[in-house]
N, C-alpha and C positions, 0 to 999 in steps of 0.2 A: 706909731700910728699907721703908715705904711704897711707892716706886718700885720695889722691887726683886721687893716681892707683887703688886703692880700686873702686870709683866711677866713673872709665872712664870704668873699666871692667865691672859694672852694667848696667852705660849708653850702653854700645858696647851690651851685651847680649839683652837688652830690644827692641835697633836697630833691630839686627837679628829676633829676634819675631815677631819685628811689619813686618817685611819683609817677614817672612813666612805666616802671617794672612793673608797679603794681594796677597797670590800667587794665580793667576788665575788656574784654571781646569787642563787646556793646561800646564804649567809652572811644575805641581803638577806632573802630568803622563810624561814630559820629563825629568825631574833629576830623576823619578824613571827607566825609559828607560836607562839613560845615566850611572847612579850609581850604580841599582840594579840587582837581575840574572834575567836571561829571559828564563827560561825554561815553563812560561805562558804566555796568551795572555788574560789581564784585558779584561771588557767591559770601553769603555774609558768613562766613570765618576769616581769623587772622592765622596766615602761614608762618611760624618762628621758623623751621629747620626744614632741612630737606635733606635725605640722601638716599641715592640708588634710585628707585622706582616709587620710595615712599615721600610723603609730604608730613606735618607735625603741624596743627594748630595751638590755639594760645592754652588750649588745655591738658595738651598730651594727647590730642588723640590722632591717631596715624590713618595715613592715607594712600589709597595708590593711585599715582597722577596717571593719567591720560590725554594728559595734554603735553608733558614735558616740554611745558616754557612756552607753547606754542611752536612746538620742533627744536627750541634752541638747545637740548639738553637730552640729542641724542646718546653721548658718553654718560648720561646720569647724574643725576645732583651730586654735585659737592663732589667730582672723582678726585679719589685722592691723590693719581700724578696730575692734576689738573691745580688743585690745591696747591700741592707741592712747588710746580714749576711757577704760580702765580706768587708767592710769596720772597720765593727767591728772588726772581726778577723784582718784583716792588721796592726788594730792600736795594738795589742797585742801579737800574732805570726804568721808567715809567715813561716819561715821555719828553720827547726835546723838538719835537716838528722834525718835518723831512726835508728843514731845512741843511741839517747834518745828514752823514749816514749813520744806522745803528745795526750792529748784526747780527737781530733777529729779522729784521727787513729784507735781507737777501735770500735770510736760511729758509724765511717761509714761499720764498717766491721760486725759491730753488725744485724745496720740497712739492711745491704744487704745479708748476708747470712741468717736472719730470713724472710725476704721478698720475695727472689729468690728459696730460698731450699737447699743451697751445705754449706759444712762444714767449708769452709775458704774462704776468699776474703784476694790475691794479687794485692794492689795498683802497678801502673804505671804510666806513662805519656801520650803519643801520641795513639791510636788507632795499630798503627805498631810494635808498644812496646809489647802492648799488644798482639796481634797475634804471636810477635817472640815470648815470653816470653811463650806463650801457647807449639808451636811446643819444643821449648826449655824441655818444663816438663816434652812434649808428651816421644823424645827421652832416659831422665831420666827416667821416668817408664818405658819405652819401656826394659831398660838394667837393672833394679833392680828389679821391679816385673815379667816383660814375661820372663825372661832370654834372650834375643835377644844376638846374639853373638854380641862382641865389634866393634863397625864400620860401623853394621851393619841395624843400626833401618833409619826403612822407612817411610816417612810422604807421604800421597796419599793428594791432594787436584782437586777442579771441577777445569775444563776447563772454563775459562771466569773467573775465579776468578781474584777480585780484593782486599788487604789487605795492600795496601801501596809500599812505592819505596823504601824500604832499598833492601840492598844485598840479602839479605835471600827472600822477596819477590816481588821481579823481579824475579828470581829462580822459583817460583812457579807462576810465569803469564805465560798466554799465549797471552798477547799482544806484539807484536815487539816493537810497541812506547816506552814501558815499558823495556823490556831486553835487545834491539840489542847495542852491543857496549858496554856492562856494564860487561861482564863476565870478568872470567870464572867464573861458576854457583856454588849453593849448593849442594853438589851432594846426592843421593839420594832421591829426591823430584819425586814425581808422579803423572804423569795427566790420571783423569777418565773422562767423559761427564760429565755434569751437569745432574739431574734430571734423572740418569739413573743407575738403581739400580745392574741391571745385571750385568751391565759393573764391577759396584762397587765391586760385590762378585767374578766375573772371577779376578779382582787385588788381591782379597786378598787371593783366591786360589791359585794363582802362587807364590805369596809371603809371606811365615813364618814368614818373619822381620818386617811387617808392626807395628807401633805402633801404628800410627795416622791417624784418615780422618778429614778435617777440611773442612766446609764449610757455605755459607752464607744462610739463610732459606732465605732470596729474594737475588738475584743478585743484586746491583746498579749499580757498573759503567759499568757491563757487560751489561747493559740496562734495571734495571728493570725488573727481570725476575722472575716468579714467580712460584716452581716448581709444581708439579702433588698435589693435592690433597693425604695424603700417603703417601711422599716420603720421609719425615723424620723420620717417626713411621719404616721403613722399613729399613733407614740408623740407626736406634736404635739395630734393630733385628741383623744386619749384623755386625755390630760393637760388640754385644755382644756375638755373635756364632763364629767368629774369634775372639775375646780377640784382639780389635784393640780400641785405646780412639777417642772416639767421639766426635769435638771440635766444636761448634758450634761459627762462627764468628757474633755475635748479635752488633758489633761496631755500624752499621748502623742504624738495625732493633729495638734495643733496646729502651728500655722505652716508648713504647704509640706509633711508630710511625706509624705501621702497623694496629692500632685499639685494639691492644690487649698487655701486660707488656713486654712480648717479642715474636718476629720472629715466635720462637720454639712455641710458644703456640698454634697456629694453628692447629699442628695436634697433641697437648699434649703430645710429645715425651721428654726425659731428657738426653740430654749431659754428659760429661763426664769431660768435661771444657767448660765453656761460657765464652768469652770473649769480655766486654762493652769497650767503649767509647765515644766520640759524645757530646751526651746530657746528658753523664755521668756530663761533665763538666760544662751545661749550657750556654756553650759557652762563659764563663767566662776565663776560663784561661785550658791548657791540662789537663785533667785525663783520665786514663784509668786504666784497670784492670780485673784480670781474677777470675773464681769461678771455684772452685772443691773441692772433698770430701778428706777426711785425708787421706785416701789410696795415694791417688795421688799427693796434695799438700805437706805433707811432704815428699814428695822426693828430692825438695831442702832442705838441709837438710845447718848448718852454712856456710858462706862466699860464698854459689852455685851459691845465685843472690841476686842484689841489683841494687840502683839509686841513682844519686845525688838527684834529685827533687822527686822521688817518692815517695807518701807518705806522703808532705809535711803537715804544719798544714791545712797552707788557701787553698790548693786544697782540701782537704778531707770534709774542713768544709762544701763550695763551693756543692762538691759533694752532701752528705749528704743534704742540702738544696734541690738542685735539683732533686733529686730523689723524696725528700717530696713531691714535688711541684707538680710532676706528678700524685704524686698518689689523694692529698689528691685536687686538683683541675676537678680529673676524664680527666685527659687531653687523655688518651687511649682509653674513652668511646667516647670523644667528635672527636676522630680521626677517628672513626669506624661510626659515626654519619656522619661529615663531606665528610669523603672517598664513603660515601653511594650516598649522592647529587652530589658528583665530578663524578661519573661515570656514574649519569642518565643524569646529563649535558653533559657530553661529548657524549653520544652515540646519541645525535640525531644529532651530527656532521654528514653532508654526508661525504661516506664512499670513496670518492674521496679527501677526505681531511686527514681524520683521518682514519688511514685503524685498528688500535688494541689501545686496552689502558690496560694497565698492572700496574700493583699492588694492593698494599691493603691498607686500611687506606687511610692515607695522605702520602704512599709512590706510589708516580704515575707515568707514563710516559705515551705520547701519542707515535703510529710509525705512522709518517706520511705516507700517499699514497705517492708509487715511485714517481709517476708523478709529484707528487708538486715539483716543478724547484728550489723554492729555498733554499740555504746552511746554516747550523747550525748557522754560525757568522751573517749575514746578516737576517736572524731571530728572534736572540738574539737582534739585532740592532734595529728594528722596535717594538718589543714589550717593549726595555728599550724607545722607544721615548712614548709608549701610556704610559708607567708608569710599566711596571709591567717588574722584573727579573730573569730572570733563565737561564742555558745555557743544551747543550746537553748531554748527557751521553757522556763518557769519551771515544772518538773512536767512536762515533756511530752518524754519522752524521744527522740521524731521527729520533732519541726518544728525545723529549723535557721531561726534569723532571717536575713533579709537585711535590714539599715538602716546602709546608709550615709551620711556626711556628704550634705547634699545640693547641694553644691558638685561632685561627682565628674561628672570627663566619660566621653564616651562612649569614649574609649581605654582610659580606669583603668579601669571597667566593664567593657567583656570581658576586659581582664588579665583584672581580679579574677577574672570569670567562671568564665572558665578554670582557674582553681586551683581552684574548688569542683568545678566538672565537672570535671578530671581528677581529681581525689581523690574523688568520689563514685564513679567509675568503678573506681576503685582496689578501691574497699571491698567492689563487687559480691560 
């Protein structure tokens, strides 16, 4: 009898499977409507596969992403040393807490602080982790090295920043989508403009308390924004003449995807904490984490901070992998290569279509001309039917993103091209 309940629960489970193999598209997006949250709004296909620069729905039909994960996947779906090094490690450690040591823990922190410049690398998880985890140190120094009275330390960050939807940073957006209904707030959090340095030094003249400026060397969700030639060599200067720490959020920009190792490279300036994520992970599974020098990073000092998942083996290993990948594949030369051709294609876009294009690298956005009539979703919907994915900056109903894997050659590239410009043309 035993055996006999034993193989009805087999047979029952292998039932359910073959029931979900065979669920249509349609079938797929309504138990997830019906069962899961909805505070997004999918493009309606289901993704089975991915790899390289393509994407694969439930029917077979292929795609070129432009979104790659939302940055997380600048090495490209599914790389196969990424694959590789993830499965090894699976079968041997995965995770033990940092209550042990394990040693891909040291090798990534080795790897990243002789690569980057800064004296310590704090593992994390999610990219928002990582930014609280920044502001969090900011405040600690702020009261143990500047003396800041207790209560008192104040984090400035831009206008238009975007860092994630925890508590803490909804607090520091200035999008309504983002905060309305979510309070009461972090309190002393500060908004300067973006890209405007004045502004920056009149905040920190009025305020003695400030510890922190944190912000993104390109804007994403704010649209793609790309500031002044300068302007982070001069948020270095400001930051170091008021004794204020200088965080620079590289989540996005990090590793190759601007053309250069990171954001901050551009105008060669040095942080005071960097904080990675994204393609830290390879779009394998979360990592994140922050970089600073002894002065700062031992200011957590025992039991100040910690994570269950942070740190683990196979995220660290994962990492470590990824980051090789970029470096020793040139993926940041070939982004600065690539971003080169993306911009001389797009500008011979007439200027009734395409009115700006912003960014750098393979981080891109076109602003559509006002007059083009039609809506971000309905956009997104035409270019998923010629093949090609992406949607609009987060609130900004005319900037389409360009971020592709940054693996993509220069053939997929004007395919790809081509299918935005013929369909932008479409829309006129």
């Amino acid at each position: 009898m035993a055996m006999q309940s034993v193989r009805r629960r087999f047979f029952n489970i292998v039932r359910e499977s073959e029931k979900i193999r065979f669920l249509s598209t349609q079938q797929v997006i309504d138990r997830e409507s019906k069962y899961g949250s909805r505070y997004v709004t999918p493009l309606p296909l289901v993704i089975t596969r991915a790899e390289g620069v393509f994407m694969w729905d439930m029917d077979g039909k292929r795609y070129y992403d432009y979104l790659s994960g939302l940055a997380a996947c600048n090495q490209g779906h599914c790389h196969p040393r990424l694959v590789k090094v993830m499965r090894e490690q699976a079968g041997k450690l995965t995770h033990a807490s940092r209550i042990y040591y394990s040693e891909p823990t040291g090798a990534l922190a080795e790897y990243l602080t002789k690569l980057l410049g800064w004296d310590r690398f704090l593992p994390m998880n999610t990219g928002v982790e990582g930014c609280d985890t920044a502001v969090k140190l900011a405040r600690r120094w702020g009261y143990r090295m500047k003396k800041v009275p207790s209560g008192k330390a104040t984090v400035v960050f831009a206008q238009g920043n975007f860092w994630g939807r925890s508590l803490a940073a909804i607090s520091a957006s200035t999008d309504p989508n983002c905060y309305i209904d979510f309070g009461p707030y972090m309190p002393l959090f500060e908004i300067v403009p973006y890209n405007d340095t004045a502004a920056l030094e009149r905040k920190f003249q009025e305020n003695p308390n400030i510890c922190g400026f944190m912000v993104e060397p390109i804007q994403g969700e704010g649209g793609i924004v790309v500031p002044s030639d300068g302007y982070l060599k001069r948020v270095r200067e400001l930051c170091t003449q008021y004794n204020v720490l200088w965080i620079a959020d590289e989540v996005l920009t990090g590793f190759g995807r601007t053309g250069t190792r990171l954001g901050i490279d551009h105008d060669g300036a040095r942080p005071d904490i960097v904080i990675v994520g994204k393609s830290l992970s390879g779009g394998m599974l979360p990592v994140s984490g922050i970089l600073a020098d002894n002065e700062i990073m031992l200011c957590f000092d025992l039991n100040s901070h910690g994570s269950t998942f942070a740190g683990n083996a196979l995220g660290n290993k994962i990492a470590l992998e990824a980051v090789k990948i970029v470096e020793e594949e040139n993926l940041a030369e070939n982004a600065k290569k690539m971003g080169k051709i993306l911009r001389e294609e797009l500008e011979k876009m007439p200027k009734d279509i395409v009115a700006e294009i912003r960014g750098r690298g393979l981080l891109a956005g076109i602003v559509l001309n006002k007059e083009m009539k039609i809506n971000e979703w309905d956009l997104s919907i035409k270019l998923k039917d010629a093949g090609l994915l992406t949607r609009a900056a987060q609130g900004l109903v005319k900037v389409v993103r360009i971020v592709p894997p940054l693996t993509i050659t220069e053939e997929q590239l004007r395919e790809s091209l081509n299918i935005l410009t013929t369909v932008l043309k479409s829309c006129k």
